[in-house]
N, C-alpha and C positions, 0 to 999 in steps of 0.2 A: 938257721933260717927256716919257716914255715913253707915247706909244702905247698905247692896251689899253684893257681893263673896267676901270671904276674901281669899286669898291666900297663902299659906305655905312661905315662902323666902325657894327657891332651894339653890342650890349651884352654879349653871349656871348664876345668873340674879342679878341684874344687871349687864353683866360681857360688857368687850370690843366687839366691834365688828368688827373685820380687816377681810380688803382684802387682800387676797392669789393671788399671781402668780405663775403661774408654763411655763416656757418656755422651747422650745425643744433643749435637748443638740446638740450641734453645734462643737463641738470635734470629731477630725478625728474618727470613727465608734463607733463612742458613741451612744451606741441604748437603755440606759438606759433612764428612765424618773424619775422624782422628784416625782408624787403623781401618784396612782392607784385610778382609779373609784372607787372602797373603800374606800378610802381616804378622796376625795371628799367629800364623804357623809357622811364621819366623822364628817369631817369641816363643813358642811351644817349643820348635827344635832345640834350644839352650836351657830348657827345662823348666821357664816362666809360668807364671799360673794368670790368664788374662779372662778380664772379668767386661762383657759389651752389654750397656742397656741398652732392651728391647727397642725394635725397629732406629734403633741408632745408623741403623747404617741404610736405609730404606730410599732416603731421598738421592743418596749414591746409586742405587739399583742393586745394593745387598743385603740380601735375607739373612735374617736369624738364622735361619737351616744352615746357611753359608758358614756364618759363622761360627755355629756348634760343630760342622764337618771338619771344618780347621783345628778344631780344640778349643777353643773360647767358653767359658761356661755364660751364659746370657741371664740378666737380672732382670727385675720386672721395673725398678724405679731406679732413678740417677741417684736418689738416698744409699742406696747397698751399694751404690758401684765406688761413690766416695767412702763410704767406713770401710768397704774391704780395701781399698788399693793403697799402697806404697807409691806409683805413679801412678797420674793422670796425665794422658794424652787426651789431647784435643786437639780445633784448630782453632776459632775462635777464643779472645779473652770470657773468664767467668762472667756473670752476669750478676746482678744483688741477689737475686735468690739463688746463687748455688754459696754467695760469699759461707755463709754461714756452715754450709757441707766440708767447707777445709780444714785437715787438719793440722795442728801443728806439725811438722818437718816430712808435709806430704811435701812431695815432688811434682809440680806442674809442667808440662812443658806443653809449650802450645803459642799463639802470635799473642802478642801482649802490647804493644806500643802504649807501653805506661807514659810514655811521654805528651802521649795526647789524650791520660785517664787520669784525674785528681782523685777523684772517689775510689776507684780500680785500686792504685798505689797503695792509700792509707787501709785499703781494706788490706790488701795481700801481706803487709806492715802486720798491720794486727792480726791476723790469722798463723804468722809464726813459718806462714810455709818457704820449699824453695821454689822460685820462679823461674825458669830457664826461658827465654823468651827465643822463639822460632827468627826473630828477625835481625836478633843482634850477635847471631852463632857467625863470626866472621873470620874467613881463608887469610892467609899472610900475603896475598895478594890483592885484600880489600873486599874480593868479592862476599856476597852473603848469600851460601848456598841453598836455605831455607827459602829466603826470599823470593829469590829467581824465577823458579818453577810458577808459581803464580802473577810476575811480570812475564813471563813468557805468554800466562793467557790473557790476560786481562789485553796486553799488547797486540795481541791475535784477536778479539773482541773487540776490541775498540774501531777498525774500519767497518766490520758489520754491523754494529748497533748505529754509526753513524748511519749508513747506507739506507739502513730503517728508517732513520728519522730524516732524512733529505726527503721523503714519500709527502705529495702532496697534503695526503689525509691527516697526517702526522705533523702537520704543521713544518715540513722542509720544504725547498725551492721545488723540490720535485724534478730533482735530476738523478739521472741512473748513472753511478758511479763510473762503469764502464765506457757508458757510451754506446751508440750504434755505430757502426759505419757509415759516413756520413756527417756524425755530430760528434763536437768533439766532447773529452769523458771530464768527470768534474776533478776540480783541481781539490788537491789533499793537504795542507799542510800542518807536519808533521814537529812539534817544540820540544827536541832532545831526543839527541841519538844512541842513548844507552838501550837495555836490556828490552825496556817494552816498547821505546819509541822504532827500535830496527824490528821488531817484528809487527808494530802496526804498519810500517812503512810498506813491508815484506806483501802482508795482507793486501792492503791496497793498492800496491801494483801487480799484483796477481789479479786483483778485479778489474784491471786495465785502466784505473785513475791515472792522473798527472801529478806524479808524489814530490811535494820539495819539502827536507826535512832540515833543520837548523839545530846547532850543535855551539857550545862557543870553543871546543875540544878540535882544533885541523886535523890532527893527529887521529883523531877517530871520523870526520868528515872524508880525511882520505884514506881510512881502510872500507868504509860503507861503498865510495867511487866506485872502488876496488872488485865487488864481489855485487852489487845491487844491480838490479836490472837499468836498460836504459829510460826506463818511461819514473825515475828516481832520478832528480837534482840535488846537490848539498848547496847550500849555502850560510854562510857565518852568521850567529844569531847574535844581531845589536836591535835596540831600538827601533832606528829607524827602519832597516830591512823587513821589521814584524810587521811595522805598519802599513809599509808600502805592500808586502804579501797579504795581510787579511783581505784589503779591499775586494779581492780576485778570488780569495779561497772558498770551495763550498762548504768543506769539513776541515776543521781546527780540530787535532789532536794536543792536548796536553800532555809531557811524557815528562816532567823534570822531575826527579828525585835528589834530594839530598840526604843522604843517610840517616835518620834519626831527627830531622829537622826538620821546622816548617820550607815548604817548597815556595822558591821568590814569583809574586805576579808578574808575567813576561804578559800577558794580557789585563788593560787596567777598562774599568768602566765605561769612560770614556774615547773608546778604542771601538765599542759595539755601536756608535753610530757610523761609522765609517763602513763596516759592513753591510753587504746585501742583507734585505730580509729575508730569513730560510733558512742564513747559516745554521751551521749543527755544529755545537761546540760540543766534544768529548774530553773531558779534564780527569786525566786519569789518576793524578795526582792526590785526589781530593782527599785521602784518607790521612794526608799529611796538610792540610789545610787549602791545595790544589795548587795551582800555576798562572789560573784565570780568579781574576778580582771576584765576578760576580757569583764563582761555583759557592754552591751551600750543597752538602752532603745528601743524595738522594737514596733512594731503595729501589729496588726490584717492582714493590708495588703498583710506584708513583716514581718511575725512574726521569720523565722529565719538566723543566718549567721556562716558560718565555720570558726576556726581557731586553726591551725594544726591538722587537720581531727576531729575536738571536735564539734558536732552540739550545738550551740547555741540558746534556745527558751529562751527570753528576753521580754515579752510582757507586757507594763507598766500595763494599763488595763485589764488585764485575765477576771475581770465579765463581762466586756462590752461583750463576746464572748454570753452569754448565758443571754441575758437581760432580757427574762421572767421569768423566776428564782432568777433573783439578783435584778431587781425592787421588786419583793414581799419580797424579802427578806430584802431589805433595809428600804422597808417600814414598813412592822413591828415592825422595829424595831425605826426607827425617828418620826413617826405619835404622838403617846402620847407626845415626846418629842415638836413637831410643835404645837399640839394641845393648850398645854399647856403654847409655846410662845403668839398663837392667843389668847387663854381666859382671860390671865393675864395681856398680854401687857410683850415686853421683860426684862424690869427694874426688875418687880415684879417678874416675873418667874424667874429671875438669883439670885434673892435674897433667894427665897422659897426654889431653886434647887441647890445644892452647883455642882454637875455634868454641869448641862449646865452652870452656872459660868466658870466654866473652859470651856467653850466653846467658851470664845468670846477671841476673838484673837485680832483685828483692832476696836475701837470703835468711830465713829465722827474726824477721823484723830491720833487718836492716838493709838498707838501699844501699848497692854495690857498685851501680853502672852509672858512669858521671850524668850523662844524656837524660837520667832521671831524677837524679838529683839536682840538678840545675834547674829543668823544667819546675820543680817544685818548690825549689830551694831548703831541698831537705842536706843532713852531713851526708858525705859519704863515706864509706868505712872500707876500709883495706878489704879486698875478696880474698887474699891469704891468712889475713886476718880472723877473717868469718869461717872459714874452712876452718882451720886450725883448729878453733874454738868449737864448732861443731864436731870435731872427731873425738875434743877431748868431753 
């Protein structure tokens, strides 16, 4: 036997070694970013070589400096960051002009909701690449880790931008959410008590509103009881209870999610004459087609519009408003997840991880995740299948 240092075997080594891209989102005021200088240095600790164009991370409040201090080598155009990387992290889906920057058996991973992109699907098809999709990476307890973190803000958002829009000038009633002593504070209610409906609920009983939130889940009506303040009501969502609550409400949140699916109207067209003029409806939904009939998908721009005196805030994006806060947040919560594609290689890591399994959606042309192929009515092909074949 040879003489020398003998070495322990870690757990790191011999692992892969991939290149990272991270490119600057290019969606109408998308000021999110894919990786944090923390990040970075993540990926650098495990020996990764990560590749960030320029001012990609800017609208976050991270400098380039930043992220060459981490180790990041910084590109001048999204062109070099796609032909060098192995993965692409993002947060946003691509757009038509990067379609073309993909390459065969790059690694995307990033929100993708191919189920509400025809174009999106048949491009990612034809580009050959693999699609790991941020929103379909799901726990054995149903929950979707990726997702969360940005239903926690948008959830948190939504009593504030109501608040805004109840302001006279703004075309609301022009009531102060809270109230003064004296007057009482305006009434909130809240449609669906999951993830971003208890933290809008949260939000606006901290502003001292009158919050009644509707759930058709008792079993989660009485843990909310349980733990929510007392200026928060539950009551069981049917029909007639929506109706007889809007008359009275000043802010309508939208909060229903259904997984992967369009979200059912609990508010229909003919439900906004029965309301006060001023209302502020917040449909937080929208990015799944919303919860309220009359929501059409707004922007940051041009976040809202009237119909029959009903203010409308429809904004698909909500975390893009507040990107320093929802880049850390998003990354805390995808990092291990990336990490873990870069150390293993994505084959091995979907095998090890039965969550990010369910994460790939599009693999080398072939649609893998039923939700997309249904939406489309494209086949869907065994994800063991496609692995397989891709190793060999």
């Amino acid at each position: 036997m040879l003489s020398g240092h003998f070495h322990p075997p870690t757990f790191h080594h011999p692992h892969y070694l991939m290149l990272i891209g991270v490119p600057k989102e290019i969606k109408n005021n998308e000021n999110r970013v894919g990786l944090t200088p923390a990040g970075v240095a993540e990926f650098r600790k495990h020996g990764h070589s990560v590749y960030v164009q320029a001012t990609a991370g800017n609208g976050s409040g991270f400098s380039d400096a930043e992220y060459e201090q981490a180790g990041a080598t910084v590109l001048a155009t999204i062109e070099e960051v796609y032909a060098k990387a192995e993965m692409i992290v993002k947060v946003k889906e691509p757009i038509a002009s990067e379609y073309p920057l993909i390459k065969e058996n790059q690694l995307l991973f990033t929100y993708f909701h191919f189920a509400s992109g025809e174009e999106l699907t048949h491009a990612m098809i034809e580009r050959k690449a693999v699609c790991l999709a941020y929103e379909t990476v799901e726990l054995p307890s149903r929950a979707l880790p990726l997702l969360i973190p940005m239903s926690e803000v948008a959830g948190r958002m939504a009593p504030q931008e109501g608040a805004k829009y109840l302001e006279k000038p703004l075309k609301g009633r022009g009531i102060l959410l809270g109230g003064v002593p004296g007057v009482k504070p305006a009434e909130v209610l809240v449609l669906g008590a999951g993830i971003v409906g208890t933290q809008a609920a949260k939000i606006a009983a901290g502003l001292g509103a009158k919050v009644t939130v509707m759930d058709i889940s008792l079993n989660r009506l009485r843990e909310l009881d349980d733990f929510m303040p007392k200026n928060v009501v539950t009551q069981y969502s049917n029909e007639y209870n929506i109706r007889e609550a809007i008359k009275t409400a000043d802010l309508i949140i939208g909060a229903v999610l259904i997984p992967g699916a369009k979200a059912p109207h609990l508010i229909t067209r003919d439900m906004l004459k029965t309301m006060r003029a001023g209302t502020v409806l917040v449909d937080v939904a929208v990015d799944q087609g919303g919860c309220i009939e009359t929501c059409e998908p707004t922007t940051h721009e041009n976040p809202t519009f009237i119909i029959d005196d009903i203010v409308h805030y429809c904004v698909a994006n909500m975390p893009g408003a507040v990107p320093y806060t929802s880049t850390l947040a998003l990354t805390n919560a995808t990092l291990p997840y990336a990490v873990k594609l870069a150390n293993l290689g994505w084959q091995e890591a979907c095998r090890r991880d039965e969550a990010l399994r369910l994460g790939l959606n599009v693999v080398h042309g072939k649609v893998v995740y039923k939700g997309v192929a249904d939406a489309w009515g494209l086949p869907l092909e065994s994800v063991d299948a496609v692995m397989e074949a891709a190793v060999a």
